[in-house]
C-alpha positions as CSV (number, residue, x, y, z in Angstrom):
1,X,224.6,220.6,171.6
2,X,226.2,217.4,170.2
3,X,226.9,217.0,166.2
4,X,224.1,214.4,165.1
5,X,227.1,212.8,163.7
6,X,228.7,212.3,166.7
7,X,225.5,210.5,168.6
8,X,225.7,206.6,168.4
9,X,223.1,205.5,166.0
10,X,221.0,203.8,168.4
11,X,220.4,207.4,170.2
12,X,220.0,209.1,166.8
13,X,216.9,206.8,166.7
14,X,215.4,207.0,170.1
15,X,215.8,211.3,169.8
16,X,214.1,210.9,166.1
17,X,211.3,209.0,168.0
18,X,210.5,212.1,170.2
19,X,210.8,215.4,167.9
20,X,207.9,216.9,166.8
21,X,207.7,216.6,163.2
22,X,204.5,218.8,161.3
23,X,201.8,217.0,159.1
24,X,203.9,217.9,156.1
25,X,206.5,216.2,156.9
26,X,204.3,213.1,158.5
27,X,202.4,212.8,155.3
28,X,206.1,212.4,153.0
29,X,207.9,210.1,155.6
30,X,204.4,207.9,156.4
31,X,203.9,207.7,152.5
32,X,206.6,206.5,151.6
33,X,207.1,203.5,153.6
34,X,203.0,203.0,152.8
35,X,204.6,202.0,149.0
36,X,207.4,200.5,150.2
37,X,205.5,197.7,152.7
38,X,203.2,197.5,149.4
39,X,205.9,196.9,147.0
40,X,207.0,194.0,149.8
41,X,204.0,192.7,149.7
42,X,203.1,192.2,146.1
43,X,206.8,190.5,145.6
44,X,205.8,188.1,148.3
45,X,202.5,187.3,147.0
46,X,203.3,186.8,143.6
47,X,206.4,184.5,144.2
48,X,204.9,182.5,146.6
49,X,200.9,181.9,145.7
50,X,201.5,179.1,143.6
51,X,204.8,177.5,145.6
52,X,202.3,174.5,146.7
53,X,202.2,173.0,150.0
54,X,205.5,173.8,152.1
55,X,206.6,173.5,155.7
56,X,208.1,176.6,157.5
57,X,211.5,175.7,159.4
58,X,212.3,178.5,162.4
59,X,215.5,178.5,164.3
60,X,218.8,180.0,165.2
61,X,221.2,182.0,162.4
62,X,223.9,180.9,164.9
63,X,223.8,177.9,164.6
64,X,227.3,176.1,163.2
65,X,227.3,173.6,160.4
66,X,228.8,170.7,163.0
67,X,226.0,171.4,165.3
68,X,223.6,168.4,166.3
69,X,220.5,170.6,165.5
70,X,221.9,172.5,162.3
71,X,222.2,168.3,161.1
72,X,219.1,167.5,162.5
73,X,217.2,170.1,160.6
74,X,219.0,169.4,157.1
75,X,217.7,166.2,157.6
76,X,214.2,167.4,158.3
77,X,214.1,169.1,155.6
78,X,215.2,166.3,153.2
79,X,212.6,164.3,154.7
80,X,209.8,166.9,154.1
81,X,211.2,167.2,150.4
82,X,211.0,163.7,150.4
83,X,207.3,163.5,151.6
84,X,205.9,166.2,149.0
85,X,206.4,169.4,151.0
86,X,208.7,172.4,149.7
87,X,210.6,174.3,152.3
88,X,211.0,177.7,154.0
89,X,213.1,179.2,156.1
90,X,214.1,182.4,157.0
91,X,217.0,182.3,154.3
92,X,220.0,183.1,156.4
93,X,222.8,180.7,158.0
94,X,222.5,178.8,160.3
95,X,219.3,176.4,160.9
96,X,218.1,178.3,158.1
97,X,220.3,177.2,155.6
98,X,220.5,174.1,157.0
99,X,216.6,173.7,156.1
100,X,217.5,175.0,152.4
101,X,220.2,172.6,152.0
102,X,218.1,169.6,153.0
103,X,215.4,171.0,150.7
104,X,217.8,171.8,147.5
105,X,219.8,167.9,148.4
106,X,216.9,166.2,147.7
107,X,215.5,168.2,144.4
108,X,212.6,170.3,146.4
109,X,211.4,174.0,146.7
110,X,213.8,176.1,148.5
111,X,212.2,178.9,149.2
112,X,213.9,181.9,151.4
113,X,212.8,184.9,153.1
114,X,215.9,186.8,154.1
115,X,215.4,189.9,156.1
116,X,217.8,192.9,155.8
117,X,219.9,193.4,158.8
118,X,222.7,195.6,160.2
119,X,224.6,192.3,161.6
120,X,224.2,188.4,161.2
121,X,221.9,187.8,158.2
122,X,223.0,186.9,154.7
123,X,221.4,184.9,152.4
124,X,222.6,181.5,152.0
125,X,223.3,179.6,149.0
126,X,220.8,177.0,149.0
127,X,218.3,179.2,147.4
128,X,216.1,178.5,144.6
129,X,217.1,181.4,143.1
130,X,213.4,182.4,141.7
131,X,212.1,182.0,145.4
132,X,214.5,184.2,147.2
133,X,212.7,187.4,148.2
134,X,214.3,190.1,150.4
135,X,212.6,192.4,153.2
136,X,212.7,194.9,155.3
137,X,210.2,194.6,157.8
138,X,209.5,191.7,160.1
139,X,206.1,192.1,160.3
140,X,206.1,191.2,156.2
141,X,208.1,188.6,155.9
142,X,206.5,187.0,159.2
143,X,202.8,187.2,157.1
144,X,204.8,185.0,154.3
145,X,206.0,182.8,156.8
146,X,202.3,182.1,158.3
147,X,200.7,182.4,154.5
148,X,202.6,179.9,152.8
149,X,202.9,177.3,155.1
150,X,201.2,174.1,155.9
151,X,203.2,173.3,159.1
152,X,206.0,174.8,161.2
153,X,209.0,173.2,162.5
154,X,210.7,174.9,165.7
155,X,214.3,174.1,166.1
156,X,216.5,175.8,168.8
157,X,216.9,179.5,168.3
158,X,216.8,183.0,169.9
159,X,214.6,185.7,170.2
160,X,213.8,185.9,166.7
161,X,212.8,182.1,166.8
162,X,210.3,182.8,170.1
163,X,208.8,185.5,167.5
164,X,208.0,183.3,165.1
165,X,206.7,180.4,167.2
166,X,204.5,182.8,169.5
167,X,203.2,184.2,166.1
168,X,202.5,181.3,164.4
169,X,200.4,179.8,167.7
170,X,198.9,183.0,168.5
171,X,197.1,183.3,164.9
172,X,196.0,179.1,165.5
173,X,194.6,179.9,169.0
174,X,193.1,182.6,167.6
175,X,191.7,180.9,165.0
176,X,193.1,183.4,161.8
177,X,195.1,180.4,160.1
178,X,194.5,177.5,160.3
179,X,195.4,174.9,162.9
180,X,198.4,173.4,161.1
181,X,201.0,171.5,163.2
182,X,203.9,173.1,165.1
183,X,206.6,170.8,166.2
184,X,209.3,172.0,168.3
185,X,212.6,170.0,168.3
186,X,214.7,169.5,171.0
187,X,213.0,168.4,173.8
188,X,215.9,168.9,176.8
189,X,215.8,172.8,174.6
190,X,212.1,173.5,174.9
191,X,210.6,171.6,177.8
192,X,211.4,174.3,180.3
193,X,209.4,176.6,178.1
194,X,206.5,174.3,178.2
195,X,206.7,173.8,181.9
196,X,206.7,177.7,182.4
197,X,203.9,178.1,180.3
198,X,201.2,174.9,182.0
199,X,202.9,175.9,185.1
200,X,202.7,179.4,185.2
201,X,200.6,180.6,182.2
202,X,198.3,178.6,182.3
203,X,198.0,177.1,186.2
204,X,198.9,180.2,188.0
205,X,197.7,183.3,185.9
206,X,195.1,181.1,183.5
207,X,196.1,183.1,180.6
208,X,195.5,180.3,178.2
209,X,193.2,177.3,178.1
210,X,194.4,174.1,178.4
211,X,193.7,173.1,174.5
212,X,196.3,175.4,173.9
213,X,199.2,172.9,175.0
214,X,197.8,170.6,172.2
215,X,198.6,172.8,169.7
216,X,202.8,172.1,170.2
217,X,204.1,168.9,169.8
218,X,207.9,168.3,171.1
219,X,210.1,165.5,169.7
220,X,213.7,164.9,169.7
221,X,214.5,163.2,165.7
222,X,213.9,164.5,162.5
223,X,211.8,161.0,161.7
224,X,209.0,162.1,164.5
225,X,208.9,165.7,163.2
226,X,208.2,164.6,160.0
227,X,205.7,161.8,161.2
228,X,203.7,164.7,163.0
229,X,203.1,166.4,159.5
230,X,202.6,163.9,158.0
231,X,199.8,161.9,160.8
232,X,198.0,165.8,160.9
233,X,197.5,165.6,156.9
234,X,196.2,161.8,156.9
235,X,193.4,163.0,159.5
236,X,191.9,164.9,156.3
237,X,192.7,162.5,153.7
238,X,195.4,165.3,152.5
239,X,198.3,164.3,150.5
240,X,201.1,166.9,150.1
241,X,200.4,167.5,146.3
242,X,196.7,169.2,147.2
């Protein structure tokens, strides 16, 4: 039998998944990461519950510094700072810190919710350093994400991105948040999305209702993402500072 030292770490995890493991030892492991989601949550809730109005920005950690979207989002975020709202992002390079350097440029909340990674993420520098908080689990940090937010701005990104999108429209569609705008930027990036999902989600299968589509807008300048956060807020008579 190998030497669990000698197994890549990737199959250390999928063997852990199958052995049987006793109540005793159930009870210990489940218990402690019980405490530890807890502990995550309390730090989330008491840095963020009186950050005021803020607009989540999603997108790639890839993304380089000289890339049209990683400007395009810097400026967003300037503008939203501009316009009342604080930002957040997922506190990482990338589009990410794009978002807090837009935000910290123009003397706004910065806020960042970096999640701890064996690869790729780092927080960046742009920080408010009182509203940096730290997690381990996804499934946390995407709640802050949802929680905090009065809008959500979708630049180009990978899988993580598509998480964070499908999350943040699921819990609208579903009516658990409210329905605050989602604007996806990049149009010749995400309209083949959007045609797979009228096309094929919703023409061929009917998975969703048409309303559905109306919950995404997709523009292509960071003056028309802004325009669609602020034009949902004057519908209610809202100004950022509520």
């Amino acid at each position: 039998m190998q030497k669990e030292e000698n197994i890549s770490l990737e199959e250390q995890r999928i063997r852990r998944a199958f052995k049987d493991r006793d109540w005793n030892e159930i009870k210990i492991a489940d218990s402690w990461v019980i405490f530890k989601v807890m502990a995550e949550f309390v730090s989330g809730f008491e840095k963020l519950a009186k950050i005021g109005p803020c607009v989540s920005i999603f997108g790639s950690a890839r993304t380089k510094a000289d890339n049209p979207y990683y400007i395009m989002a810097e400026e967003i975020a300037a503008k939203l700072v501009r316009h009342g709202y604080g930002v957040i992002t997922g506190g990482g390079p990338g589009i990410m810190e794009a978002g807090n350097k837009g935000a910290r440029t123009q003397g706004g909340k910065s806020v960042g919710l970096n999640i701890q990674l064996p690869f790729e993420q780092f927080n960046n520098v742009y920080i408010d350093s009182d509203k940096l908080i730290s997690f381990d689990y996804f499934f946390v940090r995407k709640v802050m994400f949802v929680k905090y937010a009065q809008g959500f701005i979708v630049m180009p990104g990978g899988m993580g991105t598509l998480d964070e999108l499908f999350e943040a429209i699921t819990l609208i569609q579903t009516q658990k948040i409210g329905r605050f705008p989602i604007v996806l930027v990049g149009r010749s990036y995400w309209q083949g999305l959007m045609d797979w999902i009228e096309n094929v989600m919703l023409g061929q299968e009917n998975n969703i209702s048409a309303e559905d589509l109306k919950l995404i807008n997709i523009v292509d300048n960071p003056t028309d993402a802004v325009k669609v956060i602020d034009d949902f807020y004057s519908r209610y008579l809202l100004q950022p500072n509520f």
